[in-house]
ZAMARGU-4260 file (C-alpha; in steps of 0.2 Angstrom, whole numbers, plus 5000, padded with zeros to 4 digits):
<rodrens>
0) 4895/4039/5409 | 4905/4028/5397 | 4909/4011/5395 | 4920/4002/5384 | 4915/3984/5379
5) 4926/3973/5369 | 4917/3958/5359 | 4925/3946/5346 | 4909/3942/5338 | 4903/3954/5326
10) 4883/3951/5328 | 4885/3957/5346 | 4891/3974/5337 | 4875/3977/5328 | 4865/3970/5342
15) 4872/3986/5353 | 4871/3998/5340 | 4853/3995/5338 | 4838/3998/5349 | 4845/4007/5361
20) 4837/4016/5376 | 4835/4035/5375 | 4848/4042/5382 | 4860/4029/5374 | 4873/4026/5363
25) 4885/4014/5355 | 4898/4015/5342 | 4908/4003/5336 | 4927/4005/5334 | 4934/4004/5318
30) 4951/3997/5324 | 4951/3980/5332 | 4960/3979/5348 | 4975/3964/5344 | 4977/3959/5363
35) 4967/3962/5378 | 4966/3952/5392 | 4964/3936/5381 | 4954/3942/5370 | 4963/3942/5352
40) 4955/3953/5339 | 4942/3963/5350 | 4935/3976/5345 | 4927/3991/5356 | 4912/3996/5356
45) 4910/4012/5367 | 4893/4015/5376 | 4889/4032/5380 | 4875/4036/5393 | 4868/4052/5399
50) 4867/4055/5417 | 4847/4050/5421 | 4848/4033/5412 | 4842/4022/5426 | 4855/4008/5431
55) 4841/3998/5430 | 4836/4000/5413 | 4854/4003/5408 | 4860/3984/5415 | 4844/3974/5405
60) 4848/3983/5389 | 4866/3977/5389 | 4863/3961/5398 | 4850/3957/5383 | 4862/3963/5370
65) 4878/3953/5376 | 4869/3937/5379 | 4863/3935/5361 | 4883/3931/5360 | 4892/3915/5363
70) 4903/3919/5375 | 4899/3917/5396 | 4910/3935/5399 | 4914/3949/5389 | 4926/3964/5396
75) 4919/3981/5401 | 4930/3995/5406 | 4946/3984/5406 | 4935/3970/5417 | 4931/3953/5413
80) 4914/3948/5418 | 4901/3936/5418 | 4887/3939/5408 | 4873/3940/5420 | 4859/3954/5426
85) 4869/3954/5442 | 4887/3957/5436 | 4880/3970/5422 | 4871/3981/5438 | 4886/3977/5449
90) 4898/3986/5437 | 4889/4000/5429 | 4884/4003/5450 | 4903/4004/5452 | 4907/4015/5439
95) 4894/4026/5445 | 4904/4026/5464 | 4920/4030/5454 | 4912/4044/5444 | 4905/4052/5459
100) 4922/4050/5469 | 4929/4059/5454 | 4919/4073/5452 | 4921/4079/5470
</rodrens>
């Protein structure tokens, strides 16, 4: 599974890169991103997972990284949303659906 989060502030780049789970990993883009969905100057950060990294884990590790940030939402996967536990979950559960779909 991949996910592709854009952040404007750099702290929250070190913050994913850092500490994460087994089974995880995060690199930062060197190229900022000049327009995306309002978000001038974001830069991508792509998250890898391996297929047995629990949603569960998965959701707090991010949700504990991005709300170290100023900003309420952040954009994952060309989707704006809310920093919360229950956005976080909701997307990587969607992205999950979608994988599945796919690989049928």
């Amino acid at each position: 599974m991949k996910f592709i989060i854009q952040v404007k502030e750099p702290a929250l780049i070190q913050h994913l890169e850092q500490d994460a789970p087994p089974g995880v990993s995060a690199k930062a883009e060197l190229k900022p991103i000049t327009r995306s969905f309002g978000f001038e100057g974001a830069i991508p950060i792509i998250v890898q997972c391996a297929a047995d990294v629990g949603i569960g884990l998965l959701s707090a590790w991010l949700y504990d990284k991005l709300k170290k940030g100023n900003s309420k939402t952040v954009i994952i996967n060309h989707q704006v949303i809310e920093i919360t536990p229950e956005a976080i979950t909701k997307l990587i559960n969607e992205n999950i659906a979608i994988e599945k779909r796919n690989s049928k």
